[in-house]
Every structure is written in structure tokens, then in C-alpha cells.
KEKE-3310 file (N, C-alpha, C; in steps of 0.2 Angstrom, whole numbers, plus 5000, padded with zeros to 4 digits):
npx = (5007:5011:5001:5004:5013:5013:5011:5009:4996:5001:4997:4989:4989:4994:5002:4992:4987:4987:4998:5014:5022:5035:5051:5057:5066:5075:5078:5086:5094:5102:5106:5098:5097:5091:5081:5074:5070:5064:5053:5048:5044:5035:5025:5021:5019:5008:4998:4995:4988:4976:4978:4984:4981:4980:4982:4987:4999:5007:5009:5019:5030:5031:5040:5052:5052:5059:5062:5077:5092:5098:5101:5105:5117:5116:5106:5113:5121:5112:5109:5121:5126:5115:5113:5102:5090:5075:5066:5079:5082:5069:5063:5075:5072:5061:5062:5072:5064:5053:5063:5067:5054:5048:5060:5056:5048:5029:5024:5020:5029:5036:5038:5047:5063:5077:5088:5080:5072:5081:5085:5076:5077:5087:5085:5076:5080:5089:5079:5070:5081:5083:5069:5067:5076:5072:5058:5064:5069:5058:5046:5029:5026:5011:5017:5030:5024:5017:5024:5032:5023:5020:5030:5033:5023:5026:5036:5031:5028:5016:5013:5022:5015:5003:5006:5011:4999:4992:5001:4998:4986:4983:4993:4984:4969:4959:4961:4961:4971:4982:4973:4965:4978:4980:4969:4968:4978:4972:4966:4958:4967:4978:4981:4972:4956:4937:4929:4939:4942:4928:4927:4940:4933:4923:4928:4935:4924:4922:4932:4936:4935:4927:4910:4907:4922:4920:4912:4921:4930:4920:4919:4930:4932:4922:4923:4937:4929:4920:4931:4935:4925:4925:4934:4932:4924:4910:4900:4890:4889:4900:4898:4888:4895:4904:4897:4893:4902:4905:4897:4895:4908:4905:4905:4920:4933:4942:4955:4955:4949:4960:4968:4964:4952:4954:4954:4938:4937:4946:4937:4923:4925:4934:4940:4929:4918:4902:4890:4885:4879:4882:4888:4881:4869:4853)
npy = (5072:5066:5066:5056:5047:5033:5014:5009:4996:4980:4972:4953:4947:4933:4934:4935:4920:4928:4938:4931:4916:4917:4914:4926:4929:4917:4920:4930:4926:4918:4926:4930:4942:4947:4939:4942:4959:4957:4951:4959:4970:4964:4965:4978:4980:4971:4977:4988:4987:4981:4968:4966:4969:4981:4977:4964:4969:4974:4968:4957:4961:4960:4946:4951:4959:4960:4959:4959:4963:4954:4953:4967:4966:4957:4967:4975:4973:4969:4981:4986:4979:4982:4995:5004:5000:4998:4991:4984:4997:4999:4988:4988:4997:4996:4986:4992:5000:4993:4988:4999:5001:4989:4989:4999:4996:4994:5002:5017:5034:5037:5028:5020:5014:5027:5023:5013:5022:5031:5019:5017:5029:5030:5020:5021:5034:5029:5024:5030:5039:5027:5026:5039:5038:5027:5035:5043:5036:5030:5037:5044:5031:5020:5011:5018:5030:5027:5019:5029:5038:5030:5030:5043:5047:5038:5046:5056:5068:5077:5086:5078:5067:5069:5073:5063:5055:5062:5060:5045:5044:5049:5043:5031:5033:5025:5022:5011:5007:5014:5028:5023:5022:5034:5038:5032:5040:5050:5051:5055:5050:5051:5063:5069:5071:5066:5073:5078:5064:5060:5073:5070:5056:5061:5068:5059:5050:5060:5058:5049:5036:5021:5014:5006:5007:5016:5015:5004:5014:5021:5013:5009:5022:5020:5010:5016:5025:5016:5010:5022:5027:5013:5016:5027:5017:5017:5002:4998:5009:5006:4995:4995:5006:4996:4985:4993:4996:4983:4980:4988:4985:4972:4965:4963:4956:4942:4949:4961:4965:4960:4970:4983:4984:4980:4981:4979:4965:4960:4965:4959:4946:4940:4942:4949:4947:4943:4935:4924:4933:4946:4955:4957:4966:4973)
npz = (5082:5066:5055:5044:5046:5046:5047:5034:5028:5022:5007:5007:4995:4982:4966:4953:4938:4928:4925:4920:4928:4936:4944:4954:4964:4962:4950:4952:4961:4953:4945:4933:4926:4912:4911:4923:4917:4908:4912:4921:4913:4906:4914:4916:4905:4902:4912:4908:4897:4904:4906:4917:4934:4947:4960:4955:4948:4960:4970:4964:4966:4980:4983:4985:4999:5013:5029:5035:5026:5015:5002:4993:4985:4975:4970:4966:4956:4949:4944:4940:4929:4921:4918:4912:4913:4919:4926:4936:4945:4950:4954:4967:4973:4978:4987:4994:5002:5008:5017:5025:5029:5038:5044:5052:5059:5067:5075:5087:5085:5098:5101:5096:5092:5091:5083:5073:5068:5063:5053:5043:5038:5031:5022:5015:5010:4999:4992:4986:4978:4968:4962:4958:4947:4940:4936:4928:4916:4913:4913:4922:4927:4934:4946:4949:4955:4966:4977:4980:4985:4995:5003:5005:5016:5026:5030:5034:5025:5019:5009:4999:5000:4994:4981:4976:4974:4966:4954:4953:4952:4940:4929:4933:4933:4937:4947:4964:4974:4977:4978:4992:5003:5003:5008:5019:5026:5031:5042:5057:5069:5065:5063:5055:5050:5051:5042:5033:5027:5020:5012:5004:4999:4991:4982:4976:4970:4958:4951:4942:4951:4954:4956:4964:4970:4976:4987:4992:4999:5007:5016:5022:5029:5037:5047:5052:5061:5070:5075:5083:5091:5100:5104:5114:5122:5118:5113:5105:5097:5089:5086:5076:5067:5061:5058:5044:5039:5036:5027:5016:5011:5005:4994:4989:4991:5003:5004:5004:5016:5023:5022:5025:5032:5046:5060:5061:5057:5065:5078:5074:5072:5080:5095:5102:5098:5103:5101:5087:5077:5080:5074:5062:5051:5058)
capx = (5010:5010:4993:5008:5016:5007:5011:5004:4994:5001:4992:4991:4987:4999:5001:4989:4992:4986:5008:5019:5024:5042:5052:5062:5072:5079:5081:5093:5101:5106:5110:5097:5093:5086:5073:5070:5069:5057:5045:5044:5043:5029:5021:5020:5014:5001:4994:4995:4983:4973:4976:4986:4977:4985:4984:4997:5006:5012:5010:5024:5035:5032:5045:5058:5051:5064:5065:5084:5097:5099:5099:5108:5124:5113:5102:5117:5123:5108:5110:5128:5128:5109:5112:5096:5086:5071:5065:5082:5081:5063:5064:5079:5071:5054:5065:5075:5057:5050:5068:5066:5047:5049:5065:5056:5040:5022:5024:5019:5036:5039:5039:5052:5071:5079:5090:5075:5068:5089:5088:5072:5077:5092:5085:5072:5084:5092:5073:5071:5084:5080:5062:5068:5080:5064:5055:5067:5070:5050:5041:5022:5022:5009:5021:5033:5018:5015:5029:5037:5017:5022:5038:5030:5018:5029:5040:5027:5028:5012:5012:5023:5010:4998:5009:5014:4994:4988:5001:4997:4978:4986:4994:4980:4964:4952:4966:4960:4974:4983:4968:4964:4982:4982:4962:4970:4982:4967:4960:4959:4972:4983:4979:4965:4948:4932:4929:4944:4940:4922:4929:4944:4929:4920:4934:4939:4919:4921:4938:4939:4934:4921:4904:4913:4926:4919:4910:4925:4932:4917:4919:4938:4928:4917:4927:4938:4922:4921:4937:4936:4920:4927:4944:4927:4921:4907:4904:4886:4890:4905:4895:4884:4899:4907:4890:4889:4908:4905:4890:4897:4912:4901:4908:4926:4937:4948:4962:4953:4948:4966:4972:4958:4946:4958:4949:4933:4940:4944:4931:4918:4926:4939:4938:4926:4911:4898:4888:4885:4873:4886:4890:4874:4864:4848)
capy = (5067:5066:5058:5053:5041:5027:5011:5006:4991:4978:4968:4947:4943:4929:4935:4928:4916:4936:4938:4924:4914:4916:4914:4931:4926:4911:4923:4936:4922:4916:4931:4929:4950:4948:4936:4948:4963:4953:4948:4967:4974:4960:4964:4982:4979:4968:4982:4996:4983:4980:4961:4964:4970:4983:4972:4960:4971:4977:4960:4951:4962:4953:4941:4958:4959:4958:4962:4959:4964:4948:4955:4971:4964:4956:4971:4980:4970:4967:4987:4989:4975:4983:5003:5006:4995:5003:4985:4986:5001:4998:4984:4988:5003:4993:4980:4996:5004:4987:4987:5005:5000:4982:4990:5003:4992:4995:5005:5023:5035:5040:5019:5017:5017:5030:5018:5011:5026:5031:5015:5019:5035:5028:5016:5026:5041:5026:5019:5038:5039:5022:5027:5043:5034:5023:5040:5046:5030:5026:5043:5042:5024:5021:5010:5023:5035:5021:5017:5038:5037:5024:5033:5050:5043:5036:5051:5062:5071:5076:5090:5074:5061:5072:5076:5056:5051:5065:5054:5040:5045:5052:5038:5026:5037:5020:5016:5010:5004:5022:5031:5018:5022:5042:5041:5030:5045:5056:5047:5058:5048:5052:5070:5071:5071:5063:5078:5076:5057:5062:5077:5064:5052:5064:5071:5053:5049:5063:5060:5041:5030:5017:5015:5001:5010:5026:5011:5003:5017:5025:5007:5012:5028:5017:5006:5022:5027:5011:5011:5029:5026:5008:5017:5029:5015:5014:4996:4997:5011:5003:4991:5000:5008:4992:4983:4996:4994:4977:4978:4993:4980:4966:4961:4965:4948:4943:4954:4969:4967:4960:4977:4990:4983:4974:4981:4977:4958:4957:4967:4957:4939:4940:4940:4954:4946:4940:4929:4926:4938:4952:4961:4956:4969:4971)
capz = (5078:5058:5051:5037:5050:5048:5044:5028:5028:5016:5003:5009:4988:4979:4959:4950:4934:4923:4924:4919:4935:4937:4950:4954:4969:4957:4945:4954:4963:4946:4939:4925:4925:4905:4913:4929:4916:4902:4917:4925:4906:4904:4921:4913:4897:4905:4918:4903:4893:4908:4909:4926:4939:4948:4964:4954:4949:4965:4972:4960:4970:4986:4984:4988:5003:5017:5035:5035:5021:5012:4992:4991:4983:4972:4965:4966:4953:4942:4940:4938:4923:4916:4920:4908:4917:4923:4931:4940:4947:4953:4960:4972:4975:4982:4993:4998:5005:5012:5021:5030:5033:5040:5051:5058:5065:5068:5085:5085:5084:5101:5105:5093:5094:5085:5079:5069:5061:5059:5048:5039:5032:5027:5017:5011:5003:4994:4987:4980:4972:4964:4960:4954:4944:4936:4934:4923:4911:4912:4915:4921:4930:4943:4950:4952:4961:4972:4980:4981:4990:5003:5006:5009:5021:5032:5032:5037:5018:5018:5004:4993:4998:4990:4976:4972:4974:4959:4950:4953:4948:4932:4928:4931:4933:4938:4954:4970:4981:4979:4983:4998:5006:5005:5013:5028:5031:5034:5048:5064:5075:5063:5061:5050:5052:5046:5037:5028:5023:5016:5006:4999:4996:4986:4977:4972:4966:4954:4950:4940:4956:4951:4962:4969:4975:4980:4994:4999:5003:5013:5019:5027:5035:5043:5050:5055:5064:5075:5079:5087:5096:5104:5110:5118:5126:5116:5111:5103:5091:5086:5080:5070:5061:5058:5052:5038:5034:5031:5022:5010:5007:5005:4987:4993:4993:5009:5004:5005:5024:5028:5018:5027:5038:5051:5066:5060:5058:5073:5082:5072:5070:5085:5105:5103:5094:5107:5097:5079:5075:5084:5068:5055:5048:5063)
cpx = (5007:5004:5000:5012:5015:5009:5007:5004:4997:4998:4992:4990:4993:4997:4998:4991:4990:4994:5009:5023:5030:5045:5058:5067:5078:5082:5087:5095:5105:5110:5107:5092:5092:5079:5071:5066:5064:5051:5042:5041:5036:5024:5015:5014:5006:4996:4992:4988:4975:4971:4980:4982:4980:4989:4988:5000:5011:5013:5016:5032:5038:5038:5052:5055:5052:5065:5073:5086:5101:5101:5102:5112:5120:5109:5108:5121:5121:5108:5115:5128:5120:5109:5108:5091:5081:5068:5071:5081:5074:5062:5069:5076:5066:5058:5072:5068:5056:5059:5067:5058:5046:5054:5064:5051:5034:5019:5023:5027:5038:5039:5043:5059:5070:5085:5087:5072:5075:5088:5083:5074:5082:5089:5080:5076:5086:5084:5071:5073:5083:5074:5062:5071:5074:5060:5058:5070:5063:5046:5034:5021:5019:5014:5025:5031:5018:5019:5032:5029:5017:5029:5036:5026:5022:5035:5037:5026:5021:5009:5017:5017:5005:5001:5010:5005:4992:4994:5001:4989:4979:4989:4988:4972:4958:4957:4964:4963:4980:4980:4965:4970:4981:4975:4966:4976:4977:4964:4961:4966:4980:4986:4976:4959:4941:4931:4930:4943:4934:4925:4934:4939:4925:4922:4935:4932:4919:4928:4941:4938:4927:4918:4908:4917:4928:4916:4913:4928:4929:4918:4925:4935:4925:4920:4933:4934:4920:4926:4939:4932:4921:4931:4938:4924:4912:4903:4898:4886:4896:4903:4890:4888:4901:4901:4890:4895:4908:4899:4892:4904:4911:4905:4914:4928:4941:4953:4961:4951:4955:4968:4969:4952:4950:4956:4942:4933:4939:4940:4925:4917:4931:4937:4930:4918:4908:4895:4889:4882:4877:4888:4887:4870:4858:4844)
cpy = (5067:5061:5051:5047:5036:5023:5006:4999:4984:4972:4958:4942:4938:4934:4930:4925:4922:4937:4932:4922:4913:4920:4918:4930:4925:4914:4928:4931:4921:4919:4932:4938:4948:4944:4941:4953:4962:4953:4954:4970:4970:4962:4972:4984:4976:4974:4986:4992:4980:4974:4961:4969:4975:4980:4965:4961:4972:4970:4956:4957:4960:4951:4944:4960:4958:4963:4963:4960:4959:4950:4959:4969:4961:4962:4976:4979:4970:4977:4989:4984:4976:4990:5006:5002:4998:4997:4984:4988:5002:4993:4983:4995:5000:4988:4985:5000:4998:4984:4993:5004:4995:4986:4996:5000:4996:5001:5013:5027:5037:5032:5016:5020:5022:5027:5016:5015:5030:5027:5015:5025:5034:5025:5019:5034:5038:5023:5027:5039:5034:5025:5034:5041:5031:5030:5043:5041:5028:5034:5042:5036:5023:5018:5012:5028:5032:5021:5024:5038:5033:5028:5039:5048:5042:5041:5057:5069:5074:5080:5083:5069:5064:5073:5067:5052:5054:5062:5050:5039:5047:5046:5031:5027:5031:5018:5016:5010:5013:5028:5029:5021:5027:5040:5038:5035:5051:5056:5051:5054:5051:5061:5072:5071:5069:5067:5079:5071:5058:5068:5072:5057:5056:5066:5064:5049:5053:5063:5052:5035:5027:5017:5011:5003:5015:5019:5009:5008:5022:5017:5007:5015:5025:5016:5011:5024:5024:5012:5018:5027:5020:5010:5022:5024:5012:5009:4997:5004:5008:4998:4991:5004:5000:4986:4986:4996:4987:4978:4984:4990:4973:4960:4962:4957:4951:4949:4962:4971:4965:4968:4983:4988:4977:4974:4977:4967:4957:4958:4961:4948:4936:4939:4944:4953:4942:4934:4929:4929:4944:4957:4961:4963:4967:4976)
cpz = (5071:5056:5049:5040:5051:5043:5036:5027:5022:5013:5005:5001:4984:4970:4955:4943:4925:4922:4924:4927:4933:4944:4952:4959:4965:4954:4947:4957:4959:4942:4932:4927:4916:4908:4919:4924:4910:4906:4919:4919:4905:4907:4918:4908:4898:4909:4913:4898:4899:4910:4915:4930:4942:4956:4962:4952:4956:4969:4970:4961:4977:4988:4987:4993:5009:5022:5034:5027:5018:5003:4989:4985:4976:4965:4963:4959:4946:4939:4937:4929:4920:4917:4917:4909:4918:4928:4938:4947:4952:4958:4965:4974:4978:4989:4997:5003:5010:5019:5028:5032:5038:5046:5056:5064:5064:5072:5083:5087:5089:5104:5101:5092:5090:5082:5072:5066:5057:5050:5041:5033:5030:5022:5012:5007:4998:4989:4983:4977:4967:4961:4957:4947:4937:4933:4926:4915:4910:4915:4914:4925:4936:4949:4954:4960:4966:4977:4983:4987:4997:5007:5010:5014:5028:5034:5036:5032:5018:5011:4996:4994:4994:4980:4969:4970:4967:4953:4948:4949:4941:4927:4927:4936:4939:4944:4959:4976:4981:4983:4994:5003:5007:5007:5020:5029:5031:5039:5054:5070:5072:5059:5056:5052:5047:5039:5031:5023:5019:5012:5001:4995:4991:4981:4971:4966:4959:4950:4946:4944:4952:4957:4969:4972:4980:4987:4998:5001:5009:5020:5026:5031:5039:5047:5055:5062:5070:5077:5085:5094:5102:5108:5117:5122:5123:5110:5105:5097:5088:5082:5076:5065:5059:5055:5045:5037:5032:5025:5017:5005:5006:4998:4986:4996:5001:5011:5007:5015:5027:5027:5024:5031:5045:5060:5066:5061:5063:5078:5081:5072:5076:5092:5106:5102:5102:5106:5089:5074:5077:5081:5062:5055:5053:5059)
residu = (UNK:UNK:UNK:UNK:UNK:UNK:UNK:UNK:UNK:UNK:UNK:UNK:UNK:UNK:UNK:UNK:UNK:UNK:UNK:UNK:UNK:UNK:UNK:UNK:UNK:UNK:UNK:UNK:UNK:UNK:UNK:UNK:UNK:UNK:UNK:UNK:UNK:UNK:UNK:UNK:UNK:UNK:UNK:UNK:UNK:UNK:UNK:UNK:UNK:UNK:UNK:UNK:UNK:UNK:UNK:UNK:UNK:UNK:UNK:UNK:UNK:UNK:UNK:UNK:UNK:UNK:UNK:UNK:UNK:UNK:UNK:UNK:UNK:UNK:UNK:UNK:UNK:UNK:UNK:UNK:UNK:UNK:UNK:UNK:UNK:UNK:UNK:UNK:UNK:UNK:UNK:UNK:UNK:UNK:UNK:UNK:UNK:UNK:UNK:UNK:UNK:UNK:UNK:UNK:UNK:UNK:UNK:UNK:UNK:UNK:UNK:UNK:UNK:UNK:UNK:UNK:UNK:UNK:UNK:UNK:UNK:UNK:UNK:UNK:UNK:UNK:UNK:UNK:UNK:UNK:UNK:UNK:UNK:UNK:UNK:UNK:UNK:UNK:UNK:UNK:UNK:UNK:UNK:UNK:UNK:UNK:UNK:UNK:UNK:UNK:UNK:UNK:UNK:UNK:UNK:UNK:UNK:UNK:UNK:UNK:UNK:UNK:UNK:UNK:UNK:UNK:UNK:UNK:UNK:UNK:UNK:UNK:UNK:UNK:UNK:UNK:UNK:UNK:UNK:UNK:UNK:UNK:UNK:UNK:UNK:UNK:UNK:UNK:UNK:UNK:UNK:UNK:UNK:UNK:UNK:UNK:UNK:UNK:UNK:UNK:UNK:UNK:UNK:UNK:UNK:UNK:UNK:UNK:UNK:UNK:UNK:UNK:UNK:UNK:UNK:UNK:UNK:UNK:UNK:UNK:UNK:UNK:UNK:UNK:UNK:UNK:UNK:UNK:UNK:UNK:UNK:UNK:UNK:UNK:UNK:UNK:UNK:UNK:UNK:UNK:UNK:UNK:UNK:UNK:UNK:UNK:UNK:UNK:UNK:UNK:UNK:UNK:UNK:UNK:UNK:UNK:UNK:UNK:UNK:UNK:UNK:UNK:UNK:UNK:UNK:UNK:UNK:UNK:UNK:UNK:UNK:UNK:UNK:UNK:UNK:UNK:UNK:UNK:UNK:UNK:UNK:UNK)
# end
């Protein structure tokens, strides 16, 4: 099975008040694409100057986030009457992704209809072309990177996921949640190997990661590391990687362990914990 198959975790963050709070739905219900295409252009502008964060950029996407096919007609619309749009194009291009993500499920791919991975790669040749589309009207955005990153991934791309992350590092040299996504497709279950996540950790320390994020990512590895050893049966190393992943992501808000540590959650704070000493530094 492709490491690259792997449902990418997604982020549980609200956009904070760093972007202008406007309320995008509202706004394509209404039909007000100049305010859609002011606020992504803003969102931009913001990230490019480093008052948006790159956790709210992709965040103040969210709201296009849709299992069911409610919006088409809509984005279809905001493109046809803005065809130089690069916000457009983007953003029918992310709620087309999160369409074939959502409709394929969680489920490893020999547990999923082929109905459901059908309807994936449908929706995902249409969010490429989108995000090609964006590429070519706005050349260089991480968002771009990011998103063609999530698509490779989940197609089993392995030579594009590689291709859309060095990207993405181009585009926004100091980025975390890019790097973060391509290490969780190195992880041995998924056909990579410790190995691998230590050389991509290393690679990324030398390559624009800050200290901080060279840790959580060894932080992922750990936690990895638990996880292998639990499915072995053994509990008491498990809890000795997962100890050192919390404590490597110690100054690491919520989002990052719903995002990357969701094992450990629950291992540490779930059915699994003994007492409340069960996952503390001994």
C-alpha cells in the first residue's frame, strides 16, 4: 500500500481576528464575488507580510468544506462572471479537494468502495485543474503548493508530493504545516520507514525549519514510534515514545495534537491512560 494514501489530518483552528472576519458562505450565497476576491487578495497580502499566519490562511478556507455537493453552481458562477480571478479559482479548487477527500473516508483503500475512490479522483482532476488555473494567474503561492500536496498524497503521487512540498518550502521557506503533512507520509505503515522521517527531519532542520519545528516534528516521529510498538503489544514502550512526544511538543497549542498527535491523545488522555501519572515524564 502507498505510504501516499493517507488521510491527511485536518487542522480543528477557527481564523483568527489577524484576517478580516467575513463571512464567505454569505458572501457566495449573495453573489458578492468583489468581497470574496478583496478578502482571499487580503488573506494573501496578509500572509506575504507575515501578519497571517500560515495556520489562517488555510483555515479561512474551512467554510468550503463540504462532504455533500452543495456549492458548485455557486463557485461555478463566481468564476464564469470573474475568469481572472485567482481567489475564484482557488477556492473552488480547495472545496473541490475537500469534496474527493471527505467522499472517499478514513478507511484504508482495500476497505473502501470503489464507488468512493471513483468519486475522489473525479473531484480531484477537477481541483487540479483549478489550482493549476491559480498557479498560472498567481505563480509561486504556498497555497497553491499545499493544496496540489494534499492531492498528491492521497493519490499515491509520491514523486508529485515531493515535487509540490519543495514548493511549498520555496514559496514559504520557515513553513511548518507543509513539511508536517509530507513527514506523516513517510511513516512506515504507510510505506516508509523511521529512517526516512529522521533524514526528512534533518533535511528540514537545515533547510528553514525553526528549532521549534524541527521538535515537533521529531514530536510526529515519536508518537509514530508509540504507535508501532502498541499495535506490538508493547504498552510500556509506547509509553515512553509517547512521553517524549508530548514533552518535545510541550509549547504546541491544542490544534497541533488534534492535527499530529491523535494517538497519543488518546493513548495518554483516552481509555488507555491508567492513572494520571500514566504519560508524565518518570
Amino acid at each position: 500500500m502507498s505510504r501516499l494514501l493517507f488521510a491527511v489530518i485536518v487542522g480543528l483552528f477557527a481564523l483568527s481576528a489577524n484576517a478580516r472576519n467575513v463571512d464567505v458562505l454569505m458572501s457566495l450565497a449573495t453573489r458578492d464575488f468583489a468581497a470574496l476576491d478583496a478578502y482571499i487578495d487580503g488573506l494573501e497580502a496578509g500572509f506575504s507580510k507575515r501578519e497571517v499566519s500560515e495556520r489562517e490562511l488555510i483555515d479561512a478556507f474551512r467554510p468550503f468544506y463540504k462532504q455533500d455537493d452543495i456549492l458548485s453552481a455557486k463557485f461555478n458562477e463566481w468564476v464564469e462572471k470573474r475568469p481572472t480571478s485567482y481567489g475564484a479559482v482557488l477556492a473552488r479548487g480547495v472545496y473541490r479537494r475537500k469534496l474527493g477527500e471527505l467522499g472517499r473516508g478514513r478507511k484504508t483503500v482495500n476497505l473502501t468502495p470503489t464507488e468512493n475512490l471513483d468519486y475522489m479522483h473525479k473531484q480531484f482532476e477537477l481541483a487540479k485543474e483549478d489550482f493549476r488555473a491559480a498557479q498560472q494567474l498567481r505563480p509561486g503561492t504556498y497555497l497553491v503548493a499545499v493544496n496540489l500536496l494534499n492531492v498528491a498524497q492521497f493519490e499515491g503521487d509520491e514523486a508529485g508530493a515531493r515535487r509540490y512540498l519543495d514548493l511549498a518550502n520555496k514559496a514559504y521557506p520557515q513553513n511548518f504545516i507543509a513539511r508536517a503533512r509530507y513527514l506523516t507520509t513517510l511513516r512506515p505503515r504507510w510505506g516508509g520507514s523511521q529512517a526516512m522521517m529522521r533524514s526528512f527531519i534533518e533535511e528540514s532542520s537545515t533547510h528553514g525549519a525553526s528549532e521549534q519545528q524541527v521538535r515537533w516534528l521529531k514530536a510526529i516521529q515519536y508518537e509514530d514510534l508509540g504507535s508501532d510498538t502498541f499495535a506490538q503489544g508493547d504498552r510500556k514502550k509506547t509509553r515512553e515514545y509517547l512521553v517524549e512526544a508530548l514533552s518535545l511538543s510541550a509549547d504546541a497549542d491544542d490544534g497541533f495534537r488534534a492535527n499530529y498527535l491523535e494517538f497519543a491523545s488518546w493513548f495518554c488522555f483516552g481509555p488507555e491512560r491508567q492513572d494520571e501519572s500514566s504519560c508524565q515524564r518518570r
